[in-house]
LOSEPA-818966 format. One record per residue (C-alpha): x negated, y, z. Coordinates in steps of 0.02 Angstrom, whole numbers, padded with zeros to 5 digits, always signed. Each point is the difference from the previous one (the first is absolute). Layout:
<pts>
XYZ ...
</pts>
This chain:
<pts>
-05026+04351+05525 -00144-00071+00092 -00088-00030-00181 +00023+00203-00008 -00077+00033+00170 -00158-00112-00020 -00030+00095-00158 +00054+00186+00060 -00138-00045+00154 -00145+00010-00135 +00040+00160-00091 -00151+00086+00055 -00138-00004-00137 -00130-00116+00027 -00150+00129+00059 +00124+00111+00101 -00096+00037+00137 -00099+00111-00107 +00143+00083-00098 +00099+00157+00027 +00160-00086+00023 +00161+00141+00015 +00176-00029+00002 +00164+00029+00079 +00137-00099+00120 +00146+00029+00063 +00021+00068+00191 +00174-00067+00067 -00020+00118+00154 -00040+00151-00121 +00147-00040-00120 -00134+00020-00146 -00158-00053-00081 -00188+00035+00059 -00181+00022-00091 -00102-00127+00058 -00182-00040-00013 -00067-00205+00032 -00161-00008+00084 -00058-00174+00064 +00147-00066-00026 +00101+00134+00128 +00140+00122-00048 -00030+00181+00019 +00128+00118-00030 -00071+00161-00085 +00169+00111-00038 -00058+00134+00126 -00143+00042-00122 +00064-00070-00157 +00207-00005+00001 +00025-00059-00167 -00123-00128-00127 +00019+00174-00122 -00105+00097+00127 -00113-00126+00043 -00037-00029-00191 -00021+00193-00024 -00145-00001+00116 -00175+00053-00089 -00047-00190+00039 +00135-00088+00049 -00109-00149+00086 -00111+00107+00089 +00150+00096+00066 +00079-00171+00034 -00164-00061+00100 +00003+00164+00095 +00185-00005+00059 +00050-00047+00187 +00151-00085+00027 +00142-00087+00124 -00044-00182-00015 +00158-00093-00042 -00085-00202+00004 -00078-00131-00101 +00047+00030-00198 +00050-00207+00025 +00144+00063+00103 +00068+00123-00116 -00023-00124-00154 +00085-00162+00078 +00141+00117+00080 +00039+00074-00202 +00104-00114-00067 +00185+00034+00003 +00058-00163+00067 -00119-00024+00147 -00041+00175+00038 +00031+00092+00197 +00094+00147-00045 -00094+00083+00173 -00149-00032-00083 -00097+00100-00128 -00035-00090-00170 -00096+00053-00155 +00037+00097-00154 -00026+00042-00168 -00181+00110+00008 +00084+00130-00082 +00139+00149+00036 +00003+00170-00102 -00086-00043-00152 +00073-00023-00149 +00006-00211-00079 -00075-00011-00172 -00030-00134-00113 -00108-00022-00154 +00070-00127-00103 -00071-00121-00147 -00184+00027+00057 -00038-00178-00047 +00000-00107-00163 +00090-00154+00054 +00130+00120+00097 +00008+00108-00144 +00050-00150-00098 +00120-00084+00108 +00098+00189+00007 -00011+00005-00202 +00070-00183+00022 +00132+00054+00141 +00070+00138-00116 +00008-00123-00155 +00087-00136+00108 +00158+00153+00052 -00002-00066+00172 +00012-00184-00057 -00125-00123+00095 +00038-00157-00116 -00046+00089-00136 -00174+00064+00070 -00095-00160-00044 +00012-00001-00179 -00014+00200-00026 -00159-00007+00132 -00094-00098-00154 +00041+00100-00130 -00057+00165+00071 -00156-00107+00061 -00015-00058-00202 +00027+00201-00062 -00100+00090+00146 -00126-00103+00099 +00003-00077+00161 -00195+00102+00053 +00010+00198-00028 -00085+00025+00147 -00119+00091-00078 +00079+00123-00096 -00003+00179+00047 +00177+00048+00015 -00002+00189-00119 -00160-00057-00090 -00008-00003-00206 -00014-00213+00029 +00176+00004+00067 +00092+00140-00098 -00068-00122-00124 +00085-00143+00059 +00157+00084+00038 +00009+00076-00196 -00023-00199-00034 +00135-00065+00115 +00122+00125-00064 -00022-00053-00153 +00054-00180+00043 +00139+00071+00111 -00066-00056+00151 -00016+00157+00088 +00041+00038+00191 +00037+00133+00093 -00083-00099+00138 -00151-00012-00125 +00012+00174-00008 -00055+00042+00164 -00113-00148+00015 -00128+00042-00135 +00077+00183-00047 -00070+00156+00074 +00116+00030+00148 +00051-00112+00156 +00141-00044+00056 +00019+00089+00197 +00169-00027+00045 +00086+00045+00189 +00008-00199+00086 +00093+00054+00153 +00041+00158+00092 -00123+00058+00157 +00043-00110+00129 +00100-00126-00092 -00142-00155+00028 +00010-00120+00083 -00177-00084+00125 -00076-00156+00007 +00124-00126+00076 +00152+00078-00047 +00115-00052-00122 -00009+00051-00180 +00130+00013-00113 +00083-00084-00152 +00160+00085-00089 +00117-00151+00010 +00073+00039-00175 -00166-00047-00071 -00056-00177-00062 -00178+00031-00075 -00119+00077+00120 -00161+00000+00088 -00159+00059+00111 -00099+00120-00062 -00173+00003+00107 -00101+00164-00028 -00136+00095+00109 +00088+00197+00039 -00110+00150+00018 +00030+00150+00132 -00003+00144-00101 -00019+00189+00098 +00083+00156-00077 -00160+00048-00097 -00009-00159-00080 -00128-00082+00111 +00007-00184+00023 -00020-00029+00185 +00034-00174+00019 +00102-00167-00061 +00126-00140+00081 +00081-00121-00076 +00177-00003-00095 +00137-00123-00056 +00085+00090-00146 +00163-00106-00007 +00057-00012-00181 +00177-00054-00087 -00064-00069-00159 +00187-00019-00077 +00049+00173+00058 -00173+00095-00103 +00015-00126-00129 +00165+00063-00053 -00038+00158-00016 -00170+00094+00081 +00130+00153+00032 +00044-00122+00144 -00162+00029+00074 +00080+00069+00155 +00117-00118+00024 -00119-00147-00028 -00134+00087+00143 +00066+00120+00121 +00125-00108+00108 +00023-00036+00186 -00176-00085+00057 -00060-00025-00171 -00140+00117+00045 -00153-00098+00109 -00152+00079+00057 -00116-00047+00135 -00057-00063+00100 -00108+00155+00060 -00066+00156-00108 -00213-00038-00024 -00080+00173-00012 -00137+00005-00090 -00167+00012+00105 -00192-00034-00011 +00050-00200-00024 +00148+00007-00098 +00040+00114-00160 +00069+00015-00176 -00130-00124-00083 +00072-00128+00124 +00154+00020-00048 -00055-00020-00179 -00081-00164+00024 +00152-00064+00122 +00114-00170-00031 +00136+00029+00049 +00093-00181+00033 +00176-00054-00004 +00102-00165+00106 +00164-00022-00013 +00063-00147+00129 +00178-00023-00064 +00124-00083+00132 +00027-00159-00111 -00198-00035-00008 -00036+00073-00119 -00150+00098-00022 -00106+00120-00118 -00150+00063-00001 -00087+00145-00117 -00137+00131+00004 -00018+00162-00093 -00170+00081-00011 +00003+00207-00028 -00176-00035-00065 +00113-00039-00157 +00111+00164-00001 +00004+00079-00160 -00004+00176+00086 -00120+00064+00137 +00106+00022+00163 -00085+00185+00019 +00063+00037-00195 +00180-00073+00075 +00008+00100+00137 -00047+00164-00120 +00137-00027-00091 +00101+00022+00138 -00063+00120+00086 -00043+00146-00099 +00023+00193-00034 +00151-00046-00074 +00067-00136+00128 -00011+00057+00196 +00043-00085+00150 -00034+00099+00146 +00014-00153+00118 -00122-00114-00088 +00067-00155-00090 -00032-00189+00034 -00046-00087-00200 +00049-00165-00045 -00151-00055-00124 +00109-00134-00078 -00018-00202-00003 -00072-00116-00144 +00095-00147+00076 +00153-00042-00059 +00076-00166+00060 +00072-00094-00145 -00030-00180+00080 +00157-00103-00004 +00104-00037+00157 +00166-00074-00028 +00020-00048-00169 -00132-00024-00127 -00026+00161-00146 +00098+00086+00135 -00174+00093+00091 +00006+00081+00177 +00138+00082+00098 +00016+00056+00206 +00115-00113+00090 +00062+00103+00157 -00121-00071+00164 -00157+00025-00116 -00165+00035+00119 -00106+00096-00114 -00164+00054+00050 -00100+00140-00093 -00191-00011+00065 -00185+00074-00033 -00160-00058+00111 -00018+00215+00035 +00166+00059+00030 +00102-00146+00060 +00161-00092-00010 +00176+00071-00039 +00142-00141+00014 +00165+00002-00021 +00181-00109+00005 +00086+00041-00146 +00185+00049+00046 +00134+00053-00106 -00014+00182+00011 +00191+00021+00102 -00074-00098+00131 -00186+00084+00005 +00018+00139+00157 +00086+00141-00046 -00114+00140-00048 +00071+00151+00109 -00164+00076+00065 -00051+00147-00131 -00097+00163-00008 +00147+00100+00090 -00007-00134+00150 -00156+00006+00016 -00039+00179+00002 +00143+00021+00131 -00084-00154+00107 -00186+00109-00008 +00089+00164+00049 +00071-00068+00135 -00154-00112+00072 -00099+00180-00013 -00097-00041-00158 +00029+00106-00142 -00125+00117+00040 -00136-00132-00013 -00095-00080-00140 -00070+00094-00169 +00099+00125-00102 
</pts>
């Protein structure tokens, strides 16, 4: 645990004193959770003007608003990070949360060429890791390993789809990679994530799984990108790979939904082109020694994050609470743990930390997801908490 703690004390991104840095913790004394902006390293809570991250993300400019707000201060952000973690934390105390409440969780999924592969190779495999190795160089021998270029809907890849259907190597997963429609699908429900230092988890029925390190965009209810954080979307590789009707199954379980560690709105220093030029890097410190390291550039996404976030929010599509966007990962782990030809799997104790230079460090013990905290806390809770702390009336319609 005390390789979790000297990790969860450096979540703050690297030029934070400049950032507009929101999020949200948990008030023992209050029985609920508070808005909360970090300035200079203090703790201010901000729920009398902005109750909920929704309202606070609805504001004509969200940072400015942010900047603007007064607020109880609560103590050093150090505090509330080294006092998150299950096993150490002071249930008095207040501790940090997920940056997010009533928006809706969406992912885009096979955004990347090498992801887009290993879910093509996932599906082939039915769930079966051994078997991964040997399928992973066909599809590599049929497809490519570098179609990072290729406009997903242009006449280059209908072309290449008419081609690999004729050699039977088509995908649904290749469908949505270079086809004309992404893949948004619901991760988790609105308040179902899980912070920095808390535990993430793994279904224990499932042998083949893995990190998924992505940047995730705060999306308003007009459509407006307002800011980013990062995100661990937890994935059960044998579960999808059986069948990608599982989807729900192999994403949306207790704790297998990370964000964090705080919500960047996007300012005068920090917007949507640095997001688009962001690594996003990935350390998992497994309890045996072992360790793995990875990157995953969105320089190299095949679809702009503002085209992404249009095809979820549209005429069509509405969420009236905003949505947080998953932008998807281009790293998939395949390195070999245990036994050779065998690739990469969790093993319960797993300290995986999701970082970028602008907008932090998420990390996380894996858990199986039984023993993850309950989630209990949801939209009804918290609405009844806000009515009766006298805040409903606040914040933007």
């Amino acid at each position: 645990m005390s390789q979790l703690l000297n990790i969860v004390r450096s979540a703050l991104p690297d030029d934070a004193a400049g950032a507009s840095l929101a999020g949200r913790i948990w008030r023992p004394e209050l029985a609920g959770p508070s808005v909360i902006a970090v300035r200079d390293g203090v703790v201010l809570d901000i729920s009398a003007t902005f109750p909920t991250m929704r309202d606070l993300c609805e504001a004509a400019d969200p940072a400015a608003a942010l900047r603007a707000a007064n607020g109880e201060a609560i103590g050093p952000v150090d505090a509330l990070l080294t006092n998150t973690p299950v096993e150490t934390r002071d249930p008095g105390r207040p501790w940090l949360l997920a940056p997010l409440d009533l928006q809706a969780i969406k992912a885009a999924g096979v955004t990347f060429a090498i992801s887009m592969l290993e879910r093509v190779i996932e599906e082939r495999a039915r769930g079966d890791m051994q078997a991964a190795g040997t399928i992973r160089a066909e599809v590599s021998r049929l497809v490519g390993d570098d179609l990072s270029k290729l406009k997903p809907g242009s006449p280059e890849a209908m072309r290449l789809k008419a081609v690999l259907i004729q050699q039977g190597a088509w995908s649904q997963y290749l469908e949505v990679g270079i086809g004309p429609d992404a893949e948004i699908f619901t991760k988790a429900q609105p308040m179902a994530s899980v912070g920095t230092g808390m535990d993430a988890g793994i279904h224990p029925g499932s042998s083949w799984n893995n990190p998924e390190p992505e940047v995730v965009l705060a999306v308003s209810s007009l459509g407006r990108i307002v800011g980013a954080t990062l995100g661990n979307d937890v994935n059960l590789r044998d579960v999808e790979g059986r069948s990608a009707l599982l989807l729900g199954k192999a994403k949306d379980n207790n704790a297998s939904c990370a964000i964090g560690p705080l919500l960047r709105l996007f300012d005068g220093g920090f917007g949507l082109d640095d997001v688009r030029s962001t690594t996003v890097t990935l350390r998992v410190d497994g309890p045996e020694g072992f360790a793995l390291e990875g990157a995953s550039s969105i320089a190299k996404i095949s679809r702009d994050p503002e085209d992404l976030v249009a095809q979820m929010v549209n005429a069509h599509h509405r969420f009236p609470d905003g949505a947080v966007l998953f932008l998807g990962t281009m790293f998939a782990p395949i390195q070999d743990r245990d036994t050779p030809g065998q690739g990469f799997t969790h093993k319960y104790g797993d300290i995986v930390t999701v970082a970028a230079p602008k907008l932090g460090r998420l990390v996380n013990r894996m858990m199986p997801t039984d023993r993850c905290e309950a989630w209990s806390f949801g939209p009804g809770a918290l609405m009844r908490n806000l009515a009766g702390r006298g805040l409903l009336g606040q914040g933007t319609a």
